[in-house]
C-alpha positions as CSV (number, residue, x, y, z in Angstrom):
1,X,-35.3,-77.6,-16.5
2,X,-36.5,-75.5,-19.8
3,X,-38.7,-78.5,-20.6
4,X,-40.5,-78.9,-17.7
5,X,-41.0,-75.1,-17.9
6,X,-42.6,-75.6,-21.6
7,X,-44.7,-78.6,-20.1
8,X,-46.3,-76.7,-17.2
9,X,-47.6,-74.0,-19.5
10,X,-48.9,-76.6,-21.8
11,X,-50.7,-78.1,-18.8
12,X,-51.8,-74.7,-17.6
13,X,-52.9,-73.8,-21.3
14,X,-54.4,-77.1,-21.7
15,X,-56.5,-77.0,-18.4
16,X,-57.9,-73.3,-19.3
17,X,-58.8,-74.5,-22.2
18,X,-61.1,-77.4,-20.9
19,X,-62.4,-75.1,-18.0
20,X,-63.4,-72.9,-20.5
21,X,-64.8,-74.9,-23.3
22,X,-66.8,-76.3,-20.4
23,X,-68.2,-72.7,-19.4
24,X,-69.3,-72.6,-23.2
25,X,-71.1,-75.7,-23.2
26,X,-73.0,-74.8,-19.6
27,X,-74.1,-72.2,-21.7
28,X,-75.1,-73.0,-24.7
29,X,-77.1,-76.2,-23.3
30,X,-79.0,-73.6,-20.4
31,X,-80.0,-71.4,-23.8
32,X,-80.7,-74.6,-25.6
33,X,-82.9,-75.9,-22.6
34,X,-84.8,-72.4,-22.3
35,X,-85.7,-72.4,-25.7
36,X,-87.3,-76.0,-25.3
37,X,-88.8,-74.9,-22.6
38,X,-90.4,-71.8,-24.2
39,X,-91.2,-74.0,-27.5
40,X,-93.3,-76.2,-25.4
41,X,-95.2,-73.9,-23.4
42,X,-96.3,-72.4,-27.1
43,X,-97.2,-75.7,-28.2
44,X,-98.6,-76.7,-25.2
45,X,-101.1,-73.3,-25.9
46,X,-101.7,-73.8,-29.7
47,X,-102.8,-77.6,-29.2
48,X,-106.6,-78.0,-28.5
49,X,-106.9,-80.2,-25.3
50,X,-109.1,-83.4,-27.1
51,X,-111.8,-85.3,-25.5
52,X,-113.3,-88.7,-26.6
53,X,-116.9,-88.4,-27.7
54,X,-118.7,-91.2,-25.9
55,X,-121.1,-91.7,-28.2
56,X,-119.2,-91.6,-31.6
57,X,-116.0,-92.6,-30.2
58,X,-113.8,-90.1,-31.7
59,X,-111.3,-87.5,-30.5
60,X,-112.5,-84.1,-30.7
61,X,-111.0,-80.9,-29.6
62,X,-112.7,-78.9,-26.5
């Protein structure tokens, strides 16, 4: 009966380990995702918005 004792806490040990190496990786990829997020909307501000000149044909900022 010891063994199966020593198996069950590895299986416990084993599953709180994956439950919380999941919580971590949730995590990391919602802070990973808000700074995307963040880094576009600064690009998205710093980029001039271009227009095509008709009569030239070329791309010029507004």
């Amino acid at each position: 009966m010891p063994p199966l004792i020593v198996v069950a806490a590895v299986a416990a040990g084993a599953l709180f380990g994956v439950k919380a190496l999941k919580r971590e990786w949730a995590r990391v990829n919602s802070r990973l995702d808000e700074a995307e997020r963040a880094d576009a909307a600064r690009d998205r501000v710093a980029r001039p918005t271009l227009r095509k000149d008709p009569a030239s044909g070329e791309w010029r900022p507004e």
